[in-house]
VEXLOSE-922545 format. One record per residue (C-alpha): residue number from 1; residue in one letter; x, y, z. Coordinates in pm, whole numbers, plus 50000, padded with zeros to 5 digits. Example, Ala and Ser with C-alpha at 12.3 -4.5 7.8 and 13.67 -1.06 7.14 Angstrom:
R    nr   rest       x       y       z
R     1      A   51230   49550   50780
R     2      S   51367   49894   50714
***
This chain:
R    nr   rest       x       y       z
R     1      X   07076   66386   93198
R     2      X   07137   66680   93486
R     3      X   06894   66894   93265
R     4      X   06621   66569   93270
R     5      X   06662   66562   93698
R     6      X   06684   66919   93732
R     7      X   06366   66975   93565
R     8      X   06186   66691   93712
R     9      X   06262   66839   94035
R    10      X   06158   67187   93933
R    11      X   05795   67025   93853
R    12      X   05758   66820   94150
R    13      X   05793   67152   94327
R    14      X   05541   67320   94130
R    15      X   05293   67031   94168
R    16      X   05416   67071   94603
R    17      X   05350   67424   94544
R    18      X   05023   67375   94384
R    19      X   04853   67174   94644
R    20      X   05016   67373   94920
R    21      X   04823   67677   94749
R    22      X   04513   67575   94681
R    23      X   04480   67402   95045
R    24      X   04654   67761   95204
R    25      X   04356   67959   94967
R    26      X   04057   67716   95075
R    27      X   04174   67802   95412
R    28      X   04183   68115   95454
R    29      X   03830   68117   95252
R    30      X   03696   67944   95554
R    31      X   03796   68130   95773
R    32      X   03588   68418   95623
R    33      X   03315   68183   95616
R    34      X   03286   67994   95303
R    35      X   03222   67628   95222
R    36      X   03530   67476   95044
R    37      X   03543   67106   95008
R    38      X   03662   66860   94736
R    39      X   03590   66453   94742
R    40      X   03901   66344   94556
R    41      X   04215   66563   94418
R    42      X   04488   66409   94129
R    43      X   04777   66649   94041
R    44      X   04969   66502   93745
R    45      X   05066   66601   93428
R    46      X   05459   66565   93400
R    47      X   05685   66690   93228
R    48      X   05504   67020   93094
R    49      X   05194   67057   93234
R    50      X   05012   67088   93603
R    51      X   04696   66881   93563
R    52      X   04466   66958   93886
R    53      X   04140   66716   93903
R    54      X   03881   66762   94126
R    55      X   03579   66522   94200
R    56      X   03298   66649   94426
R    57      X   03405   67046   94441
R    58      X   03157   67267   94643
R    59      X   03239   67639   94696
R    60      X   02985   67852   94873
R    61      X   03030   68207   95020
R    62      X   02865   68285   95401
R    63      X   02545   68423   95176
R    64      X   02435   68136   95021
R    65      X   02567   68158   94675
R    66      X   02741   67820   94625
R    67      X   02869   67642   94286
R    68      X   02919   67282   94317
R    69      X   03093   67063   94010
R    70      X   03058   66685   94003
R    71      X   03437   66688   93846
R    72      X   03645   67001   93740
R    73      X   03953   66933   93522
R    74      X   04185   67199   93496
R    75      X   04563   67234   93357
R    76      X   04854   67476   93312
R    77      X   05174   67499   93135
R    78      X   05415   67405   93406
R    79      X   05603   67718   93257
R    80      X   05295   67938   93324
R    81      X   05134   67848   93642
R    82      X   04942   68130   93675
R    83      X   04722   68087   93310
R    84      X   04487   67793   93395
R    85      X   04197   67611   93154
R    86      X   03918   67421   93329
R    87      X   03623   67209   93189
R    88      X   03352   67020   93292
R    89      X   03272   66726   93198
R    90      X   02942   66676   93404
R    91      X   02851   67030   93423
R    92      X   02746   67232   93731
R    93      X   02508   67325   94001
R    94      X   02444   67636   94142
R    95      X   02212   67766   94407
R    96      X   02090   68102   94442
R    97      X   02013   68212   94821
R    98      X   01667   68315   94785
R    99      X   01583   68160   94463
R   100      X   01730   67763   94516
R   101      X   01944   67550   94312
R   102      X   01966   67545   93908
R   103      X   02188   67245   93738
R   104      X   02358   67320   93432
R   105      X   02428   67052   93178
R   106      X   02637   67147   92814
R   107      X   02787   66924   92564
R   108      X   03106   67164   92619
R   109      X   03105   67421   92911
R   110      X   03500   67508   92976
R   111      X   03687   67839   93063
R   112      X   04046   68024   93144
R   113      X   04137   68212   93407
R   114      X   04461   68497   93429
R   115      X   04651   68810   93546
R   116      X   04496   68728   93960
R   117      X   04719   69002   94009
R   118      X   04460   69242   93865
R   119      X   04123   69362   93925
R   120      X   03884   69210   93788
R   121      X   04112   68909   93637
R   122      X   04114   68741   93312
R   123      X   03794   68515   93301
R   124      X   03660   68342   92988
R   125      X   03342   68104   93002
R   126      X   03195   67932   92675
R   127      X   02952   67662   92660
R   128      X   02771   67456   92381
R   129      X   02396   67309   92380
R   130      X   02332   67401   92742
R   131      X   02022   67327   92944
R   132      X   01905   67515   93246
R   133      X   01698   67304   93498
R   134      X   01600   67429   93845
R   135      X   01541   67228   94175
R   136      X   01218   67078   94284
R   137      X   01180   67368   94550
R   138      X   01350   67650   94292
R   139      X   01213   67954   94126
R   140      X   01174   67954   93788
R   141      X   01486   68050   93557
R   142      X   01468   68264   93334
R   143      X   01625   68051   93018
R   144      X   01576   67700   92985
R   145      X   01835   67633   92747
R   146      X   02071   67825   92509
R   147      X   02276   67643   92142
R   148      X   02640   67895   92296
R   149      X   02732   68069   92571
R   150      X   03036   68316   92577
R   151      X   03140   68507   92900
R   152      X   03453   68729   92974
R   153      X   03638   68989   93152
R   154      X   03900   69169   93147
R   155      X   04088   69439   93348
R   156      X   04098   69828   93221
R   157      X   04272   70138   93327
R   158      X   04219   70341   93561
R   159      X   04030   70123   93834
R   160      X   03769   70016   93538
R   161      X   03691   69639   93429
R   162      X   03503   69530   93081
R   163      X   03261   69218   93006
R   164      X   03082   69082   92738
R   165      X   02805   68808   92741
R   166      X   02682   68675   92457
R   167      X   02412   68361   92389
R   168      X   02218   68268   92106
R   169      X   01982   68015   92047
R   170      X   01839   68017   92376
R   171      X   01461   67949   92470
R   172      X   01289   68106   92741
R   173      X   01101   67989   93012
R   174      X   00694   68054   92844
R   175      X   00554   68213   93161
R   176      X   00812   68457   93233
R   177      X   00858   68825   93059
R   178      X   01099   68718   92781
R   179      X   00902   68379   92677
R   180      X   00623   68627   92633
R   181      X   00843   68859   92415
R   182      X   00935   68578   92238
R   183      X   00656   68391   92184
R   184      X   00822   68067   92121
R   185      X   01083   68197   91912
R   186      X   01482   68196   91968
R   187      X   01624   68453   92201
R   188      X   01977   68598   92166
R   189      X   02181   68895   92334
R   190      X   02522   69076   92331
R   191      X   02631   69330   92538
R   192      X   02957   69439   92646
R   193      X   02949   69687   92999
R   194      X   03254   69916   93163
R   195      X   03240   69903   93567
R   196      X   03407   70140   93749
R   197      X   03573   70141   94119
R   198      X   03661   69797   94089
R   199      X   03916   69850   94382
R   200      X   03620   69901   94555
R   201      X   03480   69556   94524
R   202      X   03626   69345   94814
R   203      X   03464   69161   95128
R   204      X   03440   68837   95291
R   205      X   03136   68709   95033
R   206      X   02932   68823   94763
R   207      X   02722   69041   94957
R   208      X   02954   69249   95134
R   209      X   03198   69280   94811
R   210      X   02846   69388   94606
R   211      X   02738   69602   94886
R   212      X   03107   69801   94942
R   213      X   03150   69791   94542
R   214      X   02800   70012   94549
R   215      X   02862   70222   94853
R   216      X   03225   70313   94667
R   217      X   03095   70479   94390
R   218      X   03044   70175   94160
R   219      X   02824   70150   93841
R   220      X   02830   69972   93552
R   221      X   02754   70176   93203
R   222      X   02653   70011   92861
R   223      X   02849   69978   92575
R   224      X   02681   69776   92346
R   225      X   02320   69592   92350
R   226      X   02136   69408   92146
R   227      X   01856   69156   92244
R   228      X   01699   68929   91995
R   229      X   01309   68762   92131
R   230      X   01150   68584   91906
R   231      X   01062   68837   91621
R   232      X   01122   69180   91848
R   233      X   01487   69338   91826
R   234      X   01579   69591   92092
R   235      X   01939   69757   92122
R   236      X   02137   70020   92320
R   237      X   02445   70226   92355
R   238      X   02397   70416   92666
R   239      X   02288   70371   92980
R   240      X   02431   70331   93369
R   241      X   02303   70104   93639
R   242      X   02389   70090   94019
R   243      X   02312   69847   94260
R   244      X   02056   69977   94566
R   245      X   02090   69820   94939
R   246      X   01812   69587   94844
R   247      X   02060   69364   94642
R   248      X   01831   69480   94302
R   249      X   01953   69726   94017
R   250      X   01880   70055   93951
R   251      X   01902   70292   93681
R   252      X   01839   70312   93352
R   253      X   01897   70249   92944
R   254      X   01767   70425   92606
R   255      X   01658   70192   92442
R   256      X   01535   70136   92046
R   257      X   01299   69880   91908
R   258      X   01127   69792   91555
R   259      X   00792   69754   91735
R   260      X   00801   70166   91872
R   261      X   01121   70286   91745
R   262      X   01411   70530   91957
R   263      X   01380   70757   92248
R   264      X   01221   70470   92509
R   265      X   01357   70481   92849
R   266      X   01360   70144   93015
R   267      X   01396   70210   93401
R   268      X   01513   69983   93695
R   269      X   01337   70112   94034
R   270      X   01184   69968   94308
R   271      X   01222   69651   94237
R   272      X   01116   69624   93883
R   273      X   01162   69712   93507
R   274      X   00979   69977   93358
R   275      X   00846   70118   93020
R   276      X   00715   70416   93035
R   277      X   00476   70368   93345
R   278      X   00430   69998   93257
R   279      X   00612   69742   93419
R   280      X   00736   69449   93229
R   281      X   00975   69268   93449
R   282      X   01041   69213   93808
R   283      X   01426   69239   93869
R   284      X   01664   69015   94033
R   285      X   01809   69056   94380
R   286      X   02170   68983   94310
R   287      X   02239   68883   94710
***
């Protein structure tokens, strides 16, 4: 019986503790500028778990980037408060500052997140029959839908971090570059990168983080690449890319394909992606 009240009151701390946190973190997040609200908040879950709800979540950083989640549901093991789960139900929205809003809808889109105490943390994304749809006043996006979706990072040593996307399935937009590769056909990629001088990565909002990440030294090199469009293959094992003070990406990635073999250079300057002298892509402004 004292074991059954002591631990009851151990978990109505943590669940105090919880909500004192993430109301201390949204805070402080405003004070630097961001846009932290939430319509409705349930904390349950007793006697082993934290269950944290959320109805009506927006997040947005002083740039413009925002995410905003018509319910979150998220839980931890009340004897490891610091590994959480999340999924949602309804999907997401999120809006791009110069390029507007795109919803995302999934039969499954969930995730993990761990280890805060390092740089970059544990993340893990994975979604199932996803659609892409932008706004009425957005720009176009680049994939319309995709069958899976896997996204994660982890920390490394010696002030490195490692991720690794992966989709399959996926159809392209037909007017952009990669609906053109594809030509109606299914378009897939993997690709697992190294960034260095995470340390360096830290600001207010996603602009100033990017921007003092790139002014530190930081750059992200290629492990592994392999994009599938339609009929065309085209893979990679080196290359490095920076970010410039435009927002865009520079640098650049050896890269082999069935259709003209090894020893292509594809180039990211000035605002675009090059073959050779030909351009094939625009690139994105990342803030």
């Amino acid at each position: 019986m004292a074991l059954a009240v002591g631990w009851s009151l151990a978990w109505l701390w943590l669940m105090g503790e919880t909500e004192q946190r993430m109301d201390a973190s949204a805070a402080a997040l405003r004070v630097d500028g961001w846009r932290v609200s939430w319509a409705s908040r349930h904390v349950g879950g007793y006697p082993f778990r934290l269950d944290v709800d959320l109805t009506g979540l927006t997040i947005a950083d002083p740039s413009g980037w925002a995410i905003a989640a018509p319910a979150l549901k998220t839980e931890a093991y009340a004897f490891a408060p610091t590994h959480w789960v999340f999924f949602l139900p309804s999907g997401l929205v999120f809006n791009r500052p110069r390029d507007g809003a795109v919803t995302v809808t999934a039969r499954v889109l969930r995730g993990s997140a761990a280890g805060w105490d390092r740089s970059p943390p544990r993340l893990a994304l994975e979604g199932d029959d996803l659609t892409f749809t932008p706004g009425p006043d957005a720009a176009p996006v680049l994939l319309t839908s995709a069958r899976s979706l896997q996204f994660y990072t982890r920390p490394g040593p010696d002030d490195q971090g490692a991720a690794y996307l992966e989709f399959d399935g996926g159809a392209a937009a037909p007017a952009n570059w990669l609906g053109k590769l594809a030509d109606g056909g299914p378009v897939g990629l993997k690709t697992d990168v190294i960034f260095g001088h995470v340390s360096a990565f830290r600001g207010p909002g996603w602009r100033e983080a990017l921007t003092a990440w790139a002014h530190g030294g930081g750059a992200v090199s290629i492990g592994h690449f392999a994009l599938t469009a339609g009929s065309q293959n085209f893979s990679s094992t080196s290359g490095a890319f920076a970010i410039a003070d435009d927002g865009r990406p520079i640098g650049q990635m050896a890269v082999a394909g069935e259709s003209f073999g090894s020893g292509v250079t594809l180039q990211l300057k000035a605002g675009g992606a090059w073959l050779g002298p030909i351009q094939v892509a625009t690139t994105p402004a990342l803030f």
